[in-house]
ZATI-884184 format. One record per residue: residue in three letters; residue number from 0; x, y, z of N, C-alpha, C in turn. Coordinates in nm, 4 decimals. Layout:
REC  rest  nr  n.c1  n.c2  n.c3  ca.c1  ca.c2  ca.c3  c.c1  c.c2  c.c3
REC  ALA  NUM  X  Y  Z  X  Y  Z  X  Y  Z .
...
END
This chain:
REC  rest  nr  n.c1  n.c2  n.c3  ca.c1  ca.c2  ca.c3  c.c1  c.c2  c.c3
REC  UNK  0  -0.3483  0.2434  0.2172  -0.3902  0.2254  0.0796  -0.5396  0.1970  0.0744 .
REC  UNK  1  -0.6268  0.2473  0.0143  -0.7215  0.2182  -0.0651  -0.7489  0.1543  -0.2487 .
REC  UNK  2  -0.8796  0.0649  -0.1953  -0.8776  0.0298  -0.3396  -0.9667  0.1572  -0.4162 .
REC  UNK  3  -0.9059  0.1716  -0.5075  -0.9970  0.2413  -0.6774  -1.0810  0.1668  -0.7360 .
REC  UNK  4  -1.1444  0.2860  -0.8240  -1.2483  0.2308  -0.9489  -1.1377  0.1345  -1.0008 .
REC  UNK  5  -1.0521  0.1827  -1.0827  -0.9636  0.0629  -1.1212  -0.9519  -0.0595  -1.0647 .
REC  UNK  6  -0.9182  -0.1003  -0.9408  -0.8958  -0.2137  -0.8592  -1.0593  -0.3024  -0.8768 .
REC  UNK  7  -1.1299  -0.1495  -0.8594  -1.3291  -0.2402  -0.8410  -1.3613  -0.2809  -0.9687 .
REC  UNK  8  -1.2910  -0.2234  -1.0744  -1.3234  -0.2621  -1.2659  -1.2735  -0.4212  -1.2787 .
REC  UNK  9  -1.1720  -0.4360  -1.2366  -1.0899  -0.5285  -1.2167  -1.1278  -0.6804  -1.1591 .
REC  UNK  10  -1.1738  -0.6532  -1.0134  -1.2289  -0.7486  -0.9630  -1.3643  -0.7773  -0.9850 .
REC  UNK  11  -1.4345  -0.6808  -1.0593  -1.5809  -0.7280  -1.1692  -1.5054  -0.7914  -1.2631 .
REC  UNK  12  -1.4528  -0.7524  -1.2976  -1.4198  -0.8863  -1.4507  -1.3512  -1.0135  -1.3846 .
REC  UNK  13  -1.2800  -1.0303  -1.2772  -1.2428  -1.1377  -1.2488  -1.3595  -1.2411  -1.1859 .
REC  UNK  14  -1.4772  -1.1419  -1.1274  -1.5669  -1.1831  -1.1065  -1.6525  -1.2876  -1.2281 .
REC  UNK  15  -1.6627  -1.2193  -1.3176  -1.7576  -1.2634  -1.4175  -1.7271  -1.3963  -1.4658 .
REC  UNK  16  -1.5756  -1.4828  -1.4435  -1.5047  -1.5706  -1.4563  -1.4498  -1.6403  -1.3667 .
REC  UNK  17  -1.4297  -1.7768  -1.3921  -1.3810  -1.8613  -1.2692  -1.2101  -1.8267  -1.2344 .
REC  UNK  18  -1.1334  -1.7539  -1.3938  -1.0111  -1.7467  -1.3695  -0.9440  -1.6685  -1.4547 .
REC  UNK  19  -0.9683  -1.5561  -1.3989  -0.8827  -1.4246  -1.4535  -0.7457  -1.4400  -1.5336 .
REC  UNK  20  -0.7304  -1.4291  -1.6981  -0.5596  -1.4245  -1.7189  -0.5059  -1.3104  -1.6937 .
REC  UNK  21  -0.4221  -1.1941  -1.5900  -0.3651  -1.1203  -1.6143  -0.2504  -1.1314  -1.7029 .
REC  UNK  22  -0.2196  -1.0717  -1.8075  -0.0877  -1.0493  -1.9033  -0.0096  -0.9138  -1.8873 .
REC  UNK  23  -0.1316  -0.8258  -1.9034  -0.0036  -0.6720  -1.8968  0.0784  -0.6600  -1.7425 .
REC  UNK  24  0.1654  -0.5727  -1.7381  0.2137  -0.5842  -1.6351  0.0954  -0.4992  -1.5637 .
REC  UNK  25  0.0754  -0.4156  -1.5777  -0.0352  -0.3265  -1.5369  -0.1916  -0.4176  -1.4473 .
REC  UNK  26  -0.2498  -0.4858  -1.5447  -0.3171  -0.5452  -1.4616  -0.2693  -0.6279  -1.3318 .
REC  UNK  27  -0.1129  -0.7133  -1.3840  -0.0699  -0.8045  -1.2259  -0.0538  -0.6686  -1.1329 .
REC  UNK  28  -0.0162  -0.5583  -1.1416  0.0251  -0.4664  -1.0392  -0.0722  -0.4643  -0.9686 .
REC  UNK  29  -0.2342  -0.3972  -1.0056  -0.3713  -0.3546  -1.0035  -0.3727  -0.5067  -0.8256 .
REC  UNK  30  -0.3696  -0.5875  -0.9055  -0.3874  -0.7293  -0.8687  -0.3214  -0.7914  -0.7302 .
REC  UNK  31  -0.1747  -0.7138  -0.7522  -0.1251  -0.7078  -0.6017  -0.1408  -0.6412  -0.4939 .
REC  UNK  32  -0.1923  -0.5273  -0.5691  -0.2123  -0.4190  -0.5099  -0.3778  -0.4630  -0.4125 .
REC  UNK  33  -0.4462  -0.5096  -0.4643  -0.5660  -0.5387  -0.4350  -0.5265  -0.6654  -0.3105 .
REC  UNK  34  -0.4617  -0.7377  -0.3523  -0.4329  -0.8725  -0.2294  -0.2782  -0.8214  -0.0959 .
REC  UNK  35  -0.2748  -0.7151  -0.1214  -0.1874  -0.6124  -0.0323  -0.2994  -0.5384  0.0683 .
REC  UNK  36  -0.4054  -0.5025  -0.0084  -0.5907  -0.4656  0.0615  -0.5868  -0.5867  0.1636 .
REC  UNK  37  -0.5865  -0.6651  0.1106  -0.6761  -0.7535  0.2296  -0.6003  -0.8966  0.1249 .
REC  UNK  38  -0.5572  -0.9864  0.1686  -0.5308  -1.0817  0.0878  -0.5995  -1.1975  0.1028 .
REC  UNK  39  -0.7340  -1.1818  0.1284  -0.8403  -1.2828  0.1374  -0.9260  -1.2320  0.0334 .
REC  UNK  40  -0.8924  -1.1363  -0.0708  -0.9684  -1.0778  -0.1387  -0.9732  -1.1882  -0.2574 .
REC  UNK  41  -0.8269  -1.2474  -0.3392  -0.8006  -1.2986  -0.4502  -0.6799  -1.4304  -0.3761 .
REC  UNK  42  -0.7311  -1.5212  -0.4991  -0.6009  -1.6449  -0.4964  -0.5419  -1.5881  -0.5940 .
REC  UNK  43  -0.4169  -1.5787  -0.6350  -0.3431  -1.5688  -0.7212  -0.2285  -1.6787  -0.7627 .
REC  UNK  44  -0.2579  -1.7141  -0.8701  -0.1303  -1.8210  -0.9415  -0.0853  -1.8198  -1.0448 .
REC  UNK  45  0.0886  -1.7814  -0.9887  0.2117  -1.7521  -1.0624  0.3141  -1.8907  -1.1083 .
REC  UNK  46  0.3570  -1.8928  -1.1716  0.4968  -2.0295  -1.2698  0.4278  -2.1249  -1.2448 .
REC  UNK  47  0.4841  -2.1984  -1.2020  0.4481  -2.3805  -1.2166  0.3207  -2.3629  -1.1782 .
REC  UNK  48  0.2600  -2.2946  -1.0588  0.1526  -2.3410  -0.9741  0.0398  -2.3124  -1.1061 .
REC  UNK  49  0.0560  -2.2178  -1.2171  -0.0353  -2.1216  -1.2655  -0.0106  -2.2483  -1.4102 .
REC  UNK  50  0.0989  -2.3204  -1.4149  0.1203  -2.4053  -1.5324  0.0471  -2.5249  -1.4905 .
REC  UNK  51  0.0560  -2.5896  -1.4086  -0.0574  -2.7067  -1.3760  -0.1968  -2.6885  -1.3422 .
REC  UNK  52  -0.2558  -2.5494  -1.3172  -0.4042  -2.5308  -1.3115  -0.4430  -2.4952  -1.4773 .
REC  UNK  53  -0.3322  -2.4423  -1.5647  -0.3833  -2.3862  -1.6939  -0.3835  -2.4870  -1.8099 .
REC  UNK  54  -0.2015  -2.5297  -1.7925  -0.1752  -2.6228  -1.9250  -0.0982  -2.4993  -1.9679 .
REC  UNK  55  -0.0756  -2.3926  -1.9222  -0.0111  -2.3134  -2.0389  0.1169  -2.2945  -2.0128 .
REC  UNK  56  0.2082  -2.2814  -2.0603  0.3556  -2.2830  -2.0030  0.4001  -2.1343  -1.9914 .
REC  UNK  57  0.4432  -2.0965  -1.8883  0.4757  -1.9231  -1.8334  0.5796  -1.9128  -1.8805 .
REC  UNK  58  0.5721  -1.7673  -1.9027  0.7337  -1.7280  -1.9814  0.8284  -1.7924  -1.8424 .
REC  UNK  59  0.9531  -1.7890  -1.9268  1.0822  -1.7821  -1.8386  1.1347  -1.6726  -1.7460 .
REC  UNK  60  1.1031  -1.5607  -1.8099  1.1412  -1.4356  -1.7279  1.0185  -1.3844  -1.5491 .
REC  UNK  61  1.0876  -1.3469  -1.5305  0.9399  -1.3237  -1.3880  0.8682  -1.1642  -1.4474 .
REC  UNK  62  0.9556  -1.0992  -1.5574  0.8749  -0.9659  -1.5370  0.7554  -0.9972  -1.6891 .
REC  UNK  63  0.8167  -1.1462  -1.7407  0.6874  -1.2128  -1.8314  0.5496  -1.2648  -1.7393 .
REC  UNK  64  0.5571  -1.2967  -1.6674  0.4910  -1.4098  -1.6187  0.3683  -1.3533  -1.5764 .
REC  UNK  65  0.2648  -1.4385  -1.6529  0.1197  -1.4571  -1.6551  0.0673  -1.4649  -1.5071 .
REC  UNK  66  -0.0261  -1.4167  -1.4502  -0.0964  -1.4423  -1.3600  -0.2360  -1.4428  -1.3538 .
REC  UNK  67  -0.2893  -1.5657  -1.3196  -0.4354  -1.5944  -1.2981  -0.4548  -1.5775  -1.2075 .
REC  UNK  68  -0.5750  -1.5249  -1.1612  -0.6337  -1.4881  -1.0273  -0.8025  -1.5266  -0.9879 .
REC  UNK  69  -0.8084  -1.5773  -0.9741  -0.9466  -1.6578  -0.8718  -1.0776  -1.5186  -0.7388 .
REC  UNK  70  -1.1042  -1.4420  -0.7613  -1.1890  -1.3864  -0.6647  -1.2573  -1.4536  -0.5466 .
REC  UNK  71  -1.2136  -1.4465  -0.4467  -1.2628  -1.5167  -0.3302  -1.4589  -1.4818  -0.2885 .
REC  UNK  72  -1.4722  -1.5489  -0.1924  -1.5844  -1.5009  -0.1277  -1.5781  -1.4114  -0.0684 .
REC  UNK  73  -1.4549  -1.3973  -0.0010  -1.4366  -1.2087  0.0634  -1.4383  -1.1373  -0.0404 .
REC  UNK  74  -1.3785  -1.1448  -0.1283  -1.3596  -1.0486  -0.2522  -1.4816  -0.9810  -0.3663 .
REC  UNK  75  -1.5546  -1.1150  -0.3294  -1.7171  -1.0784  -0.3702  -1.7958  -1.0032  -0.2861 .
REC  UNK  76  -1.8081  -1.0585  -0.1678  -1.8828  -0.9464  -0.1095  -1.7922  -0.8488  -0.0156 .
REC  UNK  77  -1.6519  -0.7905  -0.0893  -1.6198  -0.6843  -0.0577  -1.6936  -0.6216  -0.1834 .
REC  UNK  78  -1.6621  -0.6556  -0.2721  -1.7462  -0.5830  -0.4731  -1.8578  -0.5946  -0.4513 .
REC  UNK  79  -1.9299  -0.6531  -0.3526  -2.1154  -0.6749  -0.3846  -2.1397  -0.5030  -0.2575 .
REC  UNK  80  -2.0242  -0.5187  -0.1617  -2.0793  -0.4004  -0.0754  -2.0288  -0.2739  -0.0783 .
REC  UNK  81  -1.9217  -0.2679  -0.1588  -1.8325  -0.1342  -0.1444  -1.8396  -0.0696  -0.3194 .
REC  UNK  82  -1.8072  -0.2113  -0.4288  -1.8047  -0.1513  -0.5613  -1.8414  -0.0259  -0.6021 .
REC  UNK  83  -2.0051  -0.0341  -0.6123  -2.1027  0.1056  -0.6464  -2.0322  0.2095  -0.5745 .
REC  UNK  84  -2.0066  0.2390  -0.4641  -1.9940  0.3639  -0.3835  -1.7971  0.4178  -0.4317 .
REC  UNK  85  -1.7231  0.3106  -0.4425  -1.5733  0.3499  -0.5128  -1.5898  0.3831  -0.6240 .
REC  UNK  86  -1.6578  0.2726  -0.7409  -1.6900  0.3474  -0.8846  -1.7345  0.5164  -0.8494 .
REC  UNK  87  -1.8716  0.5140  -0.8008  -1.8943  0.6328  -0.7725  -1.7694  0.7888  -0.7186 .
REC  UNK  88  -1.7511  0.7302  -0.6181  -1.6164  0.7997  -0.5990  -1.5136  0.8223  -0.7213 .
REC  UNK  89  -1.4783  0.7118  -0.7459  -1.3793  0.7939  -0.8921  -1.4285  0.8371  -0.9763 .
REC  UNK  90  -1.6014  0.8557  -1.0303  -1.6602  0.9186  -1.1399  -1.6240  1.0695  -1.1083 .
REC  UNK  91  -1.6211  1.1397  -0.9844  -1.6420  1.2429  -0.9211  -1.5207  1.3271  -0.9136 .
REC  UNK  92  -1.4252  1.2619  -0.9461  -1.2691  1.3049  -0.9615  -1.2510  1.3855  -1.0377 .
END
């Protein structure tokens, strides 16, 4: 597996913030998919763990459930060294 422009769009915005809310299912996928890459890339926190860092209470269901995600220092300077050249790559598609 490789990461995409998508995955690199992704971890710029989680970047820009101390703590990413994923809601759609779409973004948590993006998100696993990325800590399946390398899982020093992102912290990720799901139910309780994601209810005592937020205050917010997670749905009941698991295919509800909110995930916040944190960008590591690997994860930055994987996006500070690879980003430009993957964006690039998927412009070209």
């Amino acid at each position: 597996m490789k990461l995409t422009s998508e995955h690199i769009k992704l971890m710029r915005d989680a970047n820009e913030i101390d703590l990413y809310i994923a809601i759609s299912h779409q973004e948590k996928e993006r998100f696993k998919e990325i800590q399946k890459f390398d899982p020093a890339f992102i912290k990720s926190f799901e139910g309780d763990e994601f209810e005592r860092l937020t205050g917010i209470k997670s749905p009941e269901t698991p295919k509800e459930q909110i995930l916040a995600v944190s960008l590591t220092y690997d994860g930055r300077a994987y996006l500070e060294r690879e980003g430009e050249r993957i964006l690039a790559e998927g412009d070209q598609r």
